[in-house]
C-alpha positions as CSV (number, residue, x, y, z in Angstrom):
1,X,17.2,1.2,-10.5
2,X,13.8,1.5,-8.5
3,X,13.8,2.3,-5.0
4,X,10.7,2.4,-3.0
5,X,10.3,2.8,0.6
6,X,8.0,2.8,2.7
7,X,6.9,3.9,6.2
8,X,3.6,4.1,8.7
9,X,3.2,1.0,10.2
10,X,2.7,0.0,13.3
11,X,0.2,-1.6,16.1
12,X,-2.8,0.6,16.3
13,X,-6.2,-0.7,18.0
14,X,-9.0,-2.4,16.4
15,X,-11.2,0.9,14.7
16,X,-7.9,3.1,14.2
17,X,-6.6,4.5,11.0
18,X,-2.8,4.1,10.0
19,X,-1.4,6.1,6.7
20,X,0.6,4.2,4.4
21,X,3.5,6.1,2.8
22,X,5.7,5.0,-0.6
23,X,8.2,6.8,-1.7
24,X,9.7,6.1,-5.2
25,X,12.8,6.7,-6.4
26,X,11.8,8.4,-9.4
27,X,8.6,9.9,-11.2
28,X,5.5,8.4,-10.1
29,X,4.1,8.7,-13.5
30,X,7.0,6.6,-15.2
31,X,5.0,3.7,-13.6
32,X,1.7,1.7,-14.8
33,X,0.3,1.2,-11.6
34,X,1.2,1.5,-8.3
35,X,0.0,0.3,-4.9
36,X,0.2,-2.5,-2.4
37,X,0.3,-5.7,-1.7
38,X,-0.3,-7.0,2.0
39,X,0.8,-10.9,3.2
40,X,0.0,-12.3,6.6
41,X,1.5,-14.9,8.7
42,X,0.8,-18.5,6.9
43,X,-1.0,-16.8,3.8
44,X,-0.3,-15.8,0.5
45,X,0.6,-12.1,-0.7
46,X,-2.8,-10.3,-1.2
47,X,-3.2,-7.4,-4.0
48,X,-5.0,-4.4,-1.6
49,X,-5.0,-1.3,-3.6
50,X,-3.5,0.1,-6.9
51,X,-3.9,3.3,-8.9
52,X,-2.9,3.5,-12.3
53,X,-0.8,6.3,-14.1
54,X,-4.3,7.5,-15.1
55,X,-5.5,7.7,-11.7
56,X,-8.2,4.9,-11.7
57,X,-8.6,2.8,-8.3
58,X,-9.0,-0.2,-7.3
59,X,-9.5,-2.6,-4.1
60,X,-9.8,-6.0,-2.7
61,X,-13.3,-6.0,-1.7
62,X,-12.6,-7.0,2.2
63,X,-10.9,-3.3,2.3
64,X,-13.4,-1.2,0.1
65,X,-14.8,1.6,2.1
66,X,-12.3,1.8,4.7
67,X,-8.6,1.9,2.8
68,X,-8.1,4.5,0.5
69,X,-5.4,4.8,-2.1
70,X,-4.0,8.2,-3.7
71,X,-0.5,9.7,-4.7
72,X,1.3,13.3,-4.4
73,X,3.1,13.6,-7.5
74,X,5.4,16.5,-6.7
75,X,6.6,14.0,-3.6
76,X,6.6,10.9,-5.7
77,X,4.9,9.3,-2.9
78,X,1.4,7.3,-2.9
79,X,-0.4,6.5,-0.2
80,X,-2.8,3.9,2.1
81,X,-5.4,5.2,4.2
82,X,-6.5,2.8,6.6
83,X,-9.3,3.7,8.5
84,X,-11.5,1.1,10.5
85,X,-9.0,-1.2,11.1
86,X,-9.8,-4.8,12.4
87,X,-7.4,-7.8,13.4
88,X,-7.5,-9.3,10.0
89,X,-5.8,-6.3,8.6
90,X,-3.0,-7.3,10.9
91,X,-0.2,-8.2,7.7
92,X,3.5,-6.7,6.4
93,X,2.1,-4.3,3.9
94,X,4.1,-4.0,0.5
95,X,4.3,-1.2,-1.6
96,X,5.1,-2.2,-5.6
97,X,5.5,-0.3,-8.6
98,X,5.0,-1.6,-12.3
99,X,6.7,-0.9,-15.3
100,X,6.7,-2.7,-18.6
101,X,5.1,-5.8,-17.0
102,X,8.1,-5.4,-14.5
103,X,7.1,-5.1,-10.9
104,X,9.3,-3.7,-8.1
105,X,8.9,-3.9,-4.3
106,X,9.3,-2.4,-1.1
107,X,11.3,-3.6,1.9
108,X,7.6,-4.2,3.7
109,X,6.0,-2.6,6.6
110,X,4.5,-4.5,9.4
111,X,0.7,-3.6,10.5
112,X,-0.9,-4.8,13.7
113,X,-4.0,-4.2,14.9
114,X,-5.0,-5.3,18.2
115,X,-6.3,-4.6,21.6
């Protein structure tokens, strides 16, 4: 079974930088893809950032240039760099892992940025 959890959240200040962390139960490179998925209050889940098992990226556009995604395979861990935060960022940020069309989640961590 896949286990992924994640950590970094937390209320930082419109302009701040937070770093995501996901770790996964097993190899990183098992999966297709990886990345995460963000949902705020009253709004759908949102796709942010993935990287695939060949190390391609992508991101929403609202997030391009400021979130970066990457991984650490000897930690099984990948990673959200947030930098130049702003309120609309403010969501419960997912972390999911895909594997034969099969897509596992995290528990969620809350981000909040405000003054």
């Amino acid at each position: 079974q896949v286990q992924l959890v994640e950590s970094g959240g937390g209320l930082v200040q419109p302009g701040g930088s937070l770093r995501l962390s996901c770790a996964a139960s097993q190899n990183i490179f098992n999966f297709n893809a990886m990345g995460w998925y963000r949902q705020a209050p009253g709004k759908q889940r949102e796709l942010v950032a993935t990287i695939t098992v060949g190390g391609s990226t992508n991101y929403v556009d609202s997030v391009k240039g400021r979130f970066t995604i990457s991984r650490d395979s000897a930690e099984n861990t990948v990673y959200l760099q947030m930098s130049g935060l702003k309120p609309k960022d403010t969501a419960v940020y997912y972390c999911y892992a895909s594997i034969l069309l099969r897509n596992y989640w995290g528990q969620g961590t809350q981000v909040t940025v405000s003054s």
